[in-house]
C-alpha positions as CSV (number, residue, x, y, z in Angstrom):
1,X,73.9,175.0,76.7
2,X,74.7,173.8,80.0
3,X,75.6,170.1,80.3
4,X,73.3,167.4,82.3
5,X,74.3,167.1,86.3
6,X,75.4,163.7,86.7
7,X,73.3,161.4,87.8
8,X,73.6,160.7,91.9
9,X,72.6,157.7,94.0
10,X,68.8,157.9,94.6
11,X,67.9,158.9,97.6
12,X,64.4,158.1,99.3
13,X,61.6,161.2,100.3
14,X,58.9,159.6,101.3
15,X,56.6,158.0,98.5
16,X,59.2,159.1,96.0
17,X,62.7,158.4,94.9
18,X,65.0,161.9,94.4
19,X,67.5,161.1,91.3
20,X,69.8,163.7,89.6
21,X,69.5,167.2,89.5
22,X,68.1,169.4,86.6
23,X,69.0,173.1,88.4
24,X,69.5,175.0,91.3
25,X,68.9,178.1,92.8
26,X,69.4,180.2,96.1
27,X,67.0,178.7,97.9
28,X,66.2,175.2,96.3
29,X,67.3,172.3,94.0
30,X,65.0,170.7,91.4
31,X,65.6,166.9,90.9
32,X,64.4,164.3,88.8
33,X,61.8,162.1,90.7
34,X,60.2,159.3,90.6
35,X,56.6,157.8,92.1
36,X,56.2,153.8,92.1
37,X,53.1,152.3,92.4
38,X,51.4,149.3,92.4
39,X,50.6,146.8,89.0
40,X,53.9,148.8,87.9
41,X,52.2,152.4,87.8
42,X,55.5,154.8,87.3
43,X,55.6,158.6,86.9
44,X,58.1,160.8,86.3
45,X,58.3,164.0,88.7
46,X,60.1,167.3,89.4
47,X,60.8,167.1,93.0
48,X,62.2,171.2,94.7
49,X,64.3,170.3,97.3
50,X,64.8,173.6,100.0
51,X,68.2,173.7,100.7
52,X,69.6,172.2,103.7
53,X,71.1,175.0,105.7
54,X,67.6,176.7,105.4
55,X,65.3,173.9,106.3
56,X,65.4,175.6,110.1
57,X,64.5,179.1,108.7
58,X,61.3,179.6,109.8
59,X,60.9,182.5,107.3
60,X,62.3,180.3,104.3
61,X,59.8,177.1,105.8
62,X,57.0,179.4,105.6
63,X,57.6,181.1,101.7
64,X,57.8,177.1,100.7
65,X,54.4,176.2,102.2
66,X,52.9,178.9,100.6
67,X,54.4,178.5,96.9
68,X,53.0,174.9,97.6
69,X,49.6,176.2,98.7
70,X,49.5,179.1,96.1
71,X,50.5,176.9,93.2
72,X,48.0,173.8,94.2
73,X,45.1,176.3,93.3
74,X,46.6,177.9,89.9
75,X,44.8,174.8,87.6
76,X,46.2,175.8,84.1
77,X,47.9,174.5,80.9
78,X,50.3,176.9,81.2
79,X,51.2,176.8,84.9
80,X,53.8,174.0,85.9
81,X,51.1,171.6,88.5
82,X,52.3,170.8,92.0
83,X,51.4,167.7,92.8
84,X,52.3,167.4,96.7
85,X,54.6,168.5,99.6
86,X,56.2,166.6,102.2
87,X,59.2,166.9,104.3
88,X,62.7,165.4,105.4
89,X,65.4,164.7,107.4
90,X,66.8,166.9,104.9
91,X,64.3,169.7,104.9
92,X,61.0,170.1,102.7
93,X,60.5,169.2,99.2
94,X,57.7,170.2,96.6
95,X,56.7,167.7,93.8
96,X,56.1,169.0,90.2
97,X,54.7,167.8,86.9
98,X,58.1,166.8,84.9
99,X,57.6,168.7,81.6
100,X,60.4,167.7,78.4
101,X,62.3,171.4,77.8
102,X,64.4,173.8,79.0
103,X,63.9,177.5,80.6
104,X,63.2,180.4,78.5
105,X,66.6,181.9,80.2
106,X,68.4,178.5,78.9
107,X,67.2,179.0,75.3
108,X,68.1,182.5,74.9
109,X,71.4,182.0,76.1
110,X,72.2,179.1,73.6
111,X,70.8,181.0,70.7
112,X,73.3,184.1,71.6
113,X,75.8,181.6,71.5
114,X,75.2,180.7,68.0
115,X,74.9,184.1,67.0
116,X,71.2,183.5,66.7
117,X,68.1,185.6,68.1
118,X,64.6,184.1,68.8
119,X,62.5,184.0,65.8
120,X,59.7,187.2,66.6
121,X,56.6,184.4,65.9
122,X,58.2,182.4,68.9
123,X,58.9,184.7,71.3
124,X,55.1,186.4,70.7
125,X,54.0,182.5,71.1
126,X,56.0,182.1,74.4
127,X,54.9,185.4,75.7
128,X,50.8,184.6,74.5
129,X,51.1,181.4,76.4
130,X,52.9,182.7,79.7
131,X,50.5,185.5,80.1
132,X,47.5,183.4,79.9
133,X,49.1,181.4,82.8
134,X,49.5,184.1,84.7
135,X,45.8,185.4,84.5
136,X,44.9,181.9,85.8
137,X,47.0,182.6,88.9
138,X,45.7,186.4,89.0
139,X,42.2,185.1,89.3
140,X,42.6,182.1,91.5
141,X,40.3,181.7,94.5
142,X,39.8,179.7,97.3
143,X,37.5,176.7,98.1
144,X,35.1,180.1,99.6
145,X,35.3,181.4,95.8
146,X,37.1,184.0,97.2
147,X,39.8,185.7,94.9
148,X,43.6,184.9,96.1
149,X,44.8,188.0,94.7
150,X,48.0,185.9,93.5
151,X,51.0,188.2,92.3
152,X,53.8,186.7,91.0
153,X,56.5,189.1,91.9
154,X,59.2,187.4,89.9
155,X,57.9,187.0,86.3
156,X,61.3,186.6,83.8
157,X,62.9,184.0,81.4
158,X,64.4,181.9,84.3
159,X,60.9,180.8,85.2
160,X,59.2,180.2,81.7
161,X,59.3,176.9,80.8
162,X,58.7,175.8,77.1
163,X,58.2,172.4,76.2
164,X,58.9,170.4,73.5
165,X,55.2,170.5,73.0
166,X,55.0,174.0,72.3
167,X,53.6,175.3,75.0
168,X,54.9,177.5,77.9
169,X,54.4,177.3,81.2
170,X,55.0,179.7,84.5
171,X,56.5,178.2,87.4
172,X,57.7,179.0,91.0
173,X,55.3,181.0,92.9
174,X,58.1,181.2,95.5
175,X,57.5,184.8,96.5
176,X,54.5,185.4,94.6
177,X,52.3,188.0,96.7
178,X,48.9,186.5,97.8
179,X,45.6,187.4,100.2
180,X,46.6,185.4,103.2
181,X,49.5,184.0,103.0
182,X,51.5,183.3,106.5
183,X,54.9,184.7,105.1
184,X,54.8,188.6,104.7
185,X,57.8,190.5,103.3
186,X,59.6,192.8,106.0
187,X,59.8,196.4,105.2
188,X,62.5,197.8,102.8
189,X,63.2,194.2,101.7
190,X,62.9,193.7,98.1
191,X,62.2,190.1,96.6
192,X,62.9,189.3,93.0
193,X,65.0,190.3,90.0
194,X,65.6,194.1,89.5
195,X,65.5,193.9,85.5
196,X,62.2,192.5,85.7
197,X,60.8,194.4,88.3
198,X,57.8,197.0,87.7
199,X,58.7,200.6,89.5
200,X,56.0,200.2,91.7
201,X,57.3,197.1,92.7
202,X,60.8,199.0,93.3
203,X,59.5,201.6,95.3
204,X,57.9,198.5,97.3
205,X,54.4,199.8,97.0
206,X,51.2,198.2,96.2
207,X,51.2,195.2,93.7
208,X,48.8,193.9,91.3
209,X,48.1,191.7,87.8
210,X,49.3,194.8,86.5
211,X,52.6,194.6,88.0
212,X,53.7,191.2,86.6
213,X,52.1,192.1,82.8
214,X,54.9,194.7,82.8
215,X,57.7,192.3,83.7
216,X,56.2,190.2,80.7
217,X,56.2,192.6,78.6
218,X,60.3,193.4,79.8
219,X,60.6,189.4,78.2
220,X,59.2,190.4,75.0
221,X,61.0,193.1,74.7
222,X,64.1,191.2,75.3
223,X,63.2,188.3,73.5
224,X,62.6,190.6,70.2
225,X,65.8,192.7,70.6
226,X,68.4,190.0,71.8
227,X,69.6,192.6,74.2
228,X,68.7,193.7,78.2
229,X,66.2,196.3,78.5
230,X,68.4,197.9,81.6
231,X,71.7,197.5,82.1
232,X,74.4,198.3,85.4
233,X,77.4,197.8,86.9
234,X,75.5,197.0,90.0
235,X,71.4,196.8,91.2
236,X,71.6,200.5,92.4
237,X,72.2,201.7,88.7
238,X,69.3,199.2,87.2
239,X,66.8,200.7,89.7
240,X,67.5,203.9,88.7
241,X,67.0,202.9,84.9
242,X,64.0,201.5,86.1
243,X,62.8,204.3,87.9
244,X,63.5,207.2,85.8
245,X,65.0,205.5,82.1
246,X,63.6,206.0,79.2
247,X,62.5,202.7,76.9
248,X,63.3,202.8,73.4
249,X,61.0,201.1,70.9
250,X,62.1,197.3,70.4
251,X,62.1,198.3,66.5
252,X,64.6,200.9,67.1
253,X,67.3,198.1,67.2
254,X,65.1,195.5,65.4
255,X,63.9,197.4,62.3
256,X,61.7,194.4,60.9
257,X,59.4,194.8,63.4
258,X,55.8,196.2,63.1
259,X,54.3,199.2,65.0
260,X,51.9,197.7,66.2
261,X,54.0,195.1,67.7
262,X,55.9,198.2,69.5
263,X,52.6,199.6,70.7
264,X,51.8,196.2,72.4
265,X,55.0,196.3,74.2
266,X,55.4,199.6,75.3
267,X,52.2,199.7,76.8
268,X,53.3,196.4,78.7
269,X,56.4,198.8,79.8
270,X,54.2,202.1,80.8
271,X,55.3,203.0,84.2
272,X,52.4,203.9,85.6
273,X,50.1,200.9,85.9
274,X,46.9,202.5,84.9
275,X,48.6,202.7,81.5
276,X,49.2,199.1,80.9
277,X,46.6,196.0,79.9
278,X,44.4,195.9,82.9
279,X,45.4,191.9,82.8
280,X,47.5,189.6,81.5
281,X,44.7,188.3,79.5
282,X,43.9,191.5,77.3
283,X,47.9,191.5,76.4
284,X,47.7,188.0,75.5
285,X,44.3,188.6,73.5
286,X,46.3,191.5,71.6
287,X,49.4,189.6,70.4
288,X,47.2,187.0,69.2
289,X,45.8,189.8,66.8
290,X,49.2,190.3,64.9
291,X,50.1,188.0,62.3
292,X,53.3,187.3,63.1
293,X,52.7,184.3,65.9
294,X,53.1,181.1,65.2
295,X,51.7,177.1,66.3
296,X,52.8,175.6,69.3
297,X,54.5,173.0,67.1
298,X,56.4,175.1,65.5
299,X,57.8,175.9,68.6
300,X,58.4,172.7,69.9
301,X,60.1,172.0,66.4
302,X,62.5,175.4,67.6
303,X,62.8,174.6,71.3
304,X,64.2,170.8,70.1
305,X,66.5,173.1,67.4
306,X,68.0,174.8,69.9
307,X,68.3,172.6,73.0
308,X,68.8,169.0,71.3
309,X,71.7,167.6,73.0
310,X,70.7,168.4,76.8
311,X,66.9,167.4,76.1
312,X,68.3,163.9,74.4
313,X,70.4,163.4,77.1
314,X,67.5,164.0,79.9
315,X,65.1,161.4,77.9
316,X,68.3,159.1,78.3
317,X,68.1,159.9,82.1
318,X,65.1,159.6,82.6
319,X,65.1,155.9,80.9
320,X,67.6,154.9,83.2
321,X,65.8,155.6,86.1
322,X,62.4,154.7,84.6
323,X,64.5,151.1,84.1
324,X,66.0,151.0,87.6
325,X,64.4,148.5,90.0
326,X,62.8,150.6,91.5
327,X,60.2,151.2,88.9
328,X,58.6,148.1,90.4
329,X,58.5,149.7,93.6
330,X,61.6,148.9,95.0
331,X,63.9,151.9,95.9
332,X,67.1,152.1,97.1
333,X,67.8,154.6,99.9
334,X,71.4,155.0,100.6
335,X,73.1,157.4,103.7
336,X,75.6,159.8,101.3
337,X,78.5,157.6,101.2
338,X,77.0,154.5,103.4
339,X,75.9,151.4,102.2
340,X,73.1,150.9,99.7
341,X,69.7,148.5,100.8
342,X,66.7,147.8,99.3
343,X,63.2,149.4,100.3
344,X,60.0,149.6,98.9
345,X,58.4,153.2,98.4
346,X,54.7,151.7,98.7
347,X,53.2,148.7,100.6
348,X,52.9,147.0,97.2
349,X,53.7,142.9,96.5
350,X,57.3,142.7,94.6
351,X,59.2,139.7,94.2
352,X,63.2,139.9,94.9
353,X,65.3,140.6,91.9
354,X,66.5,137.2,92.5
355,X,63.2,135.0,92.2
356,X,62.2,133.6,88.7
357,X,58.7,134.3,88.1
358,X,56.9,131.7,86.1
359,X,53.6,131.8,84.9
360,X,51.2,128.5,86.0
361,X,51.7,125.9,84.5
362,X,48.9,124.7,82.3
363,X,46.9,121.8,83.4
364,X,48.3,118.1,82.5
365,X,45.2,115.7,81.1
366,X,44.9,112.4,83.4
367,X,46.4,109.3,81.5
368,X,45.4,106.0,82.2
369,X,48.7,103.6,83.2
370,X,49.0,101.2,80.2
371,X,48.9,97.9,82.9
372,X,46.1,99.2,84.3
373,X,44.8,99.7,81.1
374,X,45.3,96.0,80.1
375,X,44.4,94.6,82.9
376,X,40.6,96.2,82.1
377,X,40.7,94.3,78.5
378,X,41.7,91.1,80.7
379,X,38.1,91.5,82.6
380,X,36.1,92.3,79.6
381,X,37.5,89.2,77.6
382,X,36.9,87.2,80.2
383,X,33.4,88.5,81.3
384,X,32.3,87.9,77.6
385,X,33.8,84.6,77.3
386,X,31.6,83.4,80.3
387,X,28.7,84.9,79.2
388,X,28.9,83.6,75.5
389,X,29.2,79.8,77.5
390,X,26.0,80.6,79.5
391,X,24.1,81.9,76.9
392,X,25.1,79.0,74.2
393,X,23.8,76.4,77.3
394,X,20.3,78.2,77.8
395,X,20.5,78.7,74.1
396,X,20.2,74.8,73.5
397,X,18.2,74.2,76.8
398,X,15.5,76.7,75.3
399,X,15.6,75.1,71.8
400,X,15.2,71.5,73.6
401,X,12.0,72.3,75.4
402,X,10.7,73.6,72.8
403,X,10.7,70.3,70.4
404,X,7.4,68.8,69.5
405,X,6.5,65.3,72.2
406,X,7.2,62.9,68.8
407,X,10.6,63.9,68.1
408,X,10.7,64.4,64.3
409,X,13.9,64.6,62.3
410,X,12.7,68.3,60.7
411,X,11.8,69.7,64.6
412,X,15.3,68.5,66.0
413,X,17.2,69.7,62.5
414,X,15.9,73.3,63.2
415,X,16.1,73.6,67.2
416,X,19.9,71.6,67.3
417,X,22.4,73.5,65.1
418,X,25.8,71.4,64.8
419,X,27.9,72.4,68.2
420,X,31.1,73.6,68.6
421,X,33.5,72.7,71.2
422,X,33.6,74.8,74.1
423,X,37.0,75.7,73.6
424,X,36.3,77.2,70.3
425,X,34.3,80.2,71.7
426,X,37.6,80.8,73.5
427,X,39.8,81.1,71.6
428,X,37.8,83.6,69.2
429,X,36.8,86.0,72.0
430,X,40.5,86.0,73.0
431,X,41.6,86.8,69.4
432,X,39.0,89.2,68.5
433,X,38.5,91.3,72.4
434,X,35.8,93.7,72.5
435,X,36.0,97.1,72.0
436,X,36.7,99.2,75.1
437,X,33.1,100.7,75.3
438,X,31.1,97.5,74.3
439,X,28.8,96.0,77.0
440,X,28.9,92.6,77.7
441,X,25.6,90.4,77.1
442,X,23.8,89.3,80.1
443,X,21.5,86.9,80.6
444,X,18.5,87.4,81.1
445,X,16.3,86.1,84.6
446,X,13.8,84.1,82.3
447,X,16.6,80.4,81.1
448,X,14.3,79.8,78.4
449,X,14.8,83.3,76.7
450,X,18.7,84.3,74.8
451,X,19.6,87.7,74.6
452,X,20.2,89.0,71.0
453,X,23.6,90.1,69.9
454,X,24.0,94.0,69.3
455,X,23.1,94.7,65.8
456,X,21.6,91.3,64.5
457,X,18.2,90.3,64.5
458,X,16.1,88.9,67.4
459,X,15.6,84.7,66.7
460,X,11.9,83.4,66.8
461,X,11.8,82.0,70.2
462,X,9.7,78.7,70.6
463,X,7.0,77.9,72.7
464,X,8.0,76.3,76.1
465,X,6.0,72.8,77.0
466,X,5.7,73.1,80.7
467,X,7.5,70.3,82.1
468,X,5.3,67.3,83.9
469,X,5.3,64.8,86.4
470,X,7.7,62.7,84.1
471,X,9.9,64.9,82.6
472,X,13.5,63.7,82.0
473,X,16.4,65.4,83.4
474,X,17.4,67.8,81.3
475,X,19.4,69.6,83.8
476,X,22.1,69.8,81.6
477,X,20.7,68.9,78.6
478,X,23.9,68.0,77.2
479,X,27.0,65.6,78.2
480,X,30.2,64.4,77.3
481,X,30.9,61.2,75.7
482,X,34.2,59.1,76.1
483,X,36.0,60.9,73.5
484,X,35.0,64.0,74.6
485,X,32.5,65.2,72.4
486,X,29.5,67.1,74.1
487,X,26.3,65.5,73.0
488,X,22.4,66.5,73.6
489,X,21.0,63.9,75.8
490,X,18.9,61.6,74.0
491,X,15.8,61.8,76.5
492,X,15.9,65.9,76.2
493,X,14.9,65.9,72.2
């Protein structure tokens, strides 16, 4: 199995970020890619990069737009998706769906290596799978609903893919054959793989769906056998084998297979094309009559078998890059060999890598300052204090007016409770202070009438003698005497 490319600096195309490579061919390179987005949207891509020295071919530029425009309109499970096109300083570039696994052509070479063949249920699976993908592209149309007449041209193992899912998949349409496309193929000039191709093909005359079941079925037959179908010293003696050799059986060197497994594939290989399936389909519809295919899991469980180590170490890639900055949107773009600087692939909010992002702080309650807190309790005390004084004064003023006009000992024992001093009332408000939320009392308008106290009960208030002409002054009522003492003025009882 071929070890991973290492991994290169990143390199900037567009929207996307171009990592390390996965293969290469004549005309292209396929890299790992990357698409950032905004609120941290990531995906993994497979971005075909035209090589350099043919990005002013005209010929080569116009085979690229068409694979792109061919392949945007094959909508299939088992046809890699192109997602988009652009183009370069470099030349253009075609972005794919990434899909975990390795080439048909990767996984037959590292079971010949172990002295291993591909298990007959998986190769009829692969082969079920990649024809069905190619009847999708043989019966593609247009927005019109006009058929596209898509011909692959270059069906073989280098461009199966099978997953790690099971499943298959057909890529690079890059010479496929199609109702208007812009590139045509000049005369005499032959365009894919000469042990895949169908005689007609060969002789470079017409092509149909017919023409790419019969390089299929040259897979299967390959992938049942472990051996080449046609073999040469050079491509004049495989033409000719194609032409005019004659195909054995794949039994005949793999006795454990059934006949009716040979039938399928050497109708795949008739060389006449009226011979063969008339699609893709109907040979995919007749392997899945044998008993001898298997589940796509099963095939993912073989594909990880075989190709472990180089899939393990692409998932560890792929990590990598899906941890680089960039997968917040910022990209670096280097110059080969110049310095590296920071962009951003999309016009998305990022912070530097530098800035500490916090989340907001939670709200902080409002706390009263303890002195300011006192000094409130000061006020209260004091406003009861002052009030308790007024209201004990109206208290007794209301009690004196109300005294019958003879004065009895039993009226002025009920109106004039024994008095405190003054200071006494004081010194209890300041050692017992109001709670916070109590109200103060307040007197009311009418001096004859007491407010009662929170919580006790209202006191029977007298009836008030209007004063006449020669009412004393009782204005206070009360006084002090020499030593001090505050007394009820005799003339106000």
């Amino acid at each position: 199995m071929p070890a991973v490319v290492p991994e290169t600096r990143e390199r900037r195309l567009g929207r996307y970020t171009l990592h390390g490579e996965i293969a290469s061919g004549g005309m292209a390179t396929v890299h790992f890619g990357r698409l950032a987005g905004e609120g941290g949207f990531s995906r993994i891509v497979a971005i075909k990069c035209m090589h350099k020295h043919l990005a002013e071919d005209p010929e080569f530029r116009a085979m690229f737009l068409d694979e792109a425009r061919l392949a945007a309109r094959i909508r299939h499970p088992n046809v890699v998706s192109t997602i988009d096109i652009g183009s370069s300083d470099e030349g253009m570039f075609l972005v794919m769906e990434y899909v975990a696994g390795e080439s048909l052509a990767a996984l037959m070479r590292a079971t010949a290596r172990k002295g291993e063949g591909v298990p007959t249920s998986v190769a009829i699976r692969v082969l079920i799978d990649a024809l069905y993908g190619l009847h999708a592209a043989h019966v593609a149309t247009d927005d019109a609903g006009k058929p596209l007449s898509i011909v692959h041209r270059d069906v073989s193992p280098q461009n199966i893919l099978v997953a790690t899912d099971g499943h298959a998949r057909v890529l690079d349409f890059g010479i496929a054959k199609a109702a208007g496309r812009s590139h045509t193929t000049r005369d005499g000039q032959l365009k894919g793989k000469f042990r895949y191709m169908a005689p007609e093909q060969v002789r470079d005359g017409p092509v149909n769906a017919r023409t790419d079941v019969y390089a299929a079925s040259v897979v299967l037959w390959e992938l049942l056998t472990a051996q080449p179908l046609f073999r040469g010293s050079n491509d004049a003696a495989i033409v000719a084998k194609v032409l005019e050799g004659v195909v054995p059986a794949p039994s005949k060197l793999a006795p454990a297979l059934p006949p009716e497994l040979d039938a399928i594939v050497l109708r795949g290989l008739a060389r006449e094309p009226a011979d063969r399936f008339e699609s893709a389909e109907q040979m995919a519809e007749a392997l899945e009559g044998l008993s001898q295919s298997t589940t796509a899991k099963q095939v993912g469980v073989w594909v990880t078998h075989v190709a472990g180590d180089v899939l393990r170490a692409r998932a560890e890639q792929i990590a990598r890059i899906e941890a680089a900055p960039s997968a917040s949107g910022i990209v670096v773009a280097p110059a080969a060999g110049g310095p590296v600087t920071s962009t951003r692939t999309l016009d998305v909010e990022v912070p530097d890598a530098e800035t500490e992002v916090r989340p907001p702080a939670a709200p902080v309650p409002h706390v009263e300052p303890a002195a300011k807190g006192a000094g409130r309790a000061l006020i209260i005390v004091a406003g009861t204090v002052v009030a308790g004084v007024v209201a004990g004064i109206l208290f007794v003023a209301a009690r004196s007016h109300g005294a019958s006009p003879s004065g009895s000992a039993s009226a002025a024992a009920s109106v004039d409770p024994p008095q405190e001093p003054a200071s006494s009332a004081v010194t209890s408000a300041s050692e017992s202070p109001p709670e916070p939320s109590s109200v103060a009392p307040v007197a009311s308008a009418n001096p004859s009438v007491t407010p009662a106290r929170s919580g006790a009960p209202a006191p029977q208030r007298p009836r008030v003698r209007p004063a006449g002409p020669s009412a004393p002054n009782c204005n206070p009522p009360t006084y002090l005497d020499p030593s001090g003492i505050r007394r009820v003025k005799p003339e106000c009882l």
